[in-house]
N, C-alpha and C positions, 0 to 999 in steps of 0.2 A: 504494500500500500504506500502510496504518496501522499505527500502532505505539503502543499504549498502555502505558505503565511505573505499573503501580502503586508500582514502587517510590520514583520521584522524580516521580512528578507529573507526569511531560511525555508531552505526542505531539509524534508527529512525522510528516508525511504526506512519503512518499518517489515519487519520480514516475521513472520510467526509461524511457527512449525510443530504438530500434532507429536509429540512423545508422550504414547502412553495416557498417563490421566494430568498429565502437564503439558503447557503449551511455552515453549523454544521459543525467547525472543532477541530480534538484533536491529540496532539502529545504524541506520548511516544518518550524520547531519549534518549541517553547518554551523548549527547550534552548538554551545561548549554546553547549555543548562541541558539539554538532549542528550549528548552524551554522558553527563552525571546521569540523566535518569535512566539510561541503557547502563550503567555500570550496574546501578540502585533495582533491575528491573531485569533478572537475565532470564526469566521463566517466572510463569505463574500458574497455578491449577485451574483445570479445567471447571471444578465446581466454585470456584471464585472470580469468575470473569461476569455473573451473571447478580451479584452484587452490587448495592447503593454505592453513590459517592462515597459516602463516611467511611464503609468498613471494604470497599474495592484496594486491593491491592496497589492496582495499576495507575490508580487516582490517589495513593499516599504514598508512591513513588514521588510520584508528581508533587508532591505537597515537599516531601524532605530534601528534592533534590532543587528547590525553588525556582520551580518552573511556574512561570506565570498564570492566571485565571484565565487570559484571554486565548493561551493557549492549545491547539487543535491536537497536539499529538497524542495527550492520555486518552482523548476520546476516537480517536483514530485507533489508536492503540487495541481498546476493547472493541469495536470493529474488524479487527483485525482475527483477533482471538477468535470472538464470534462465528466468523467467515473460516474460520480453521478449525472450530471445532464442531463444525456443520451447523449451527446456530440460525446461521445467518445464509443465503447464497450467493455466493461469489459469482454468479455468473449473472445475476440480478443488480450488484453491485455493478460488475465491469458495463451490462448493459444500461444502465441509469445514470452514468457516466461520472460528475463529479459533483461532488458537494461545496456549498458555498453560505456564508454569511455575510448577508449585505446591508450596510449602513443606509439606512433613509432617512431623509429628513423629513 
């Protein structure tokens, strides 16, 4: 998965991979707070990707490695996971193309 931030400039390519009843993760960024939360963040289980903000893994990653609120990638993240742990369809995802948040006045 990709993750484009207009707002700071970075991508970041997220890779998550099914082992077992855990889910394998790697980041590539351009981000340095990205890469703290891929150091903070190298697998997660499968029965906790489906988890609230508070008690989500992959969103108190996010919190310890002070990654911002406006940031796209913990919730990219758990899409991610989702999509790899059949949750979610990846072929539903690639066909709906990309996601976006748009400022209105």
């Amino acid at each position: 998965m990709k993750v484009k931030s207009s707002l700071c400039d970075n991508e970041t390519i997220i890779t998550a991979e099914l082992k077992g009843s855990a889910i394998s993760l790697s980041f590539e960024s351009t981000c340095s707070k990205i890469k703290d939360y891929g150091a903070a963040l190298p697998s997660v289980n499968v029965k906790d990707i489906m988890k609230g903000f508070v008690d989500n893994p992959i969103f108190m990653a996010g919190s310890s490695s002070h990654v911002t609120p406006d940031c796209l990638v913990p919730s990219a993240t758990v899409l991610a996971c989702w999509a790899e742990a059949g949750f979610a369809s990846k072929n539903l995802m690639v066909r709906s193309g990309p996601q976006c948040i748009l400022l209105v006045k």
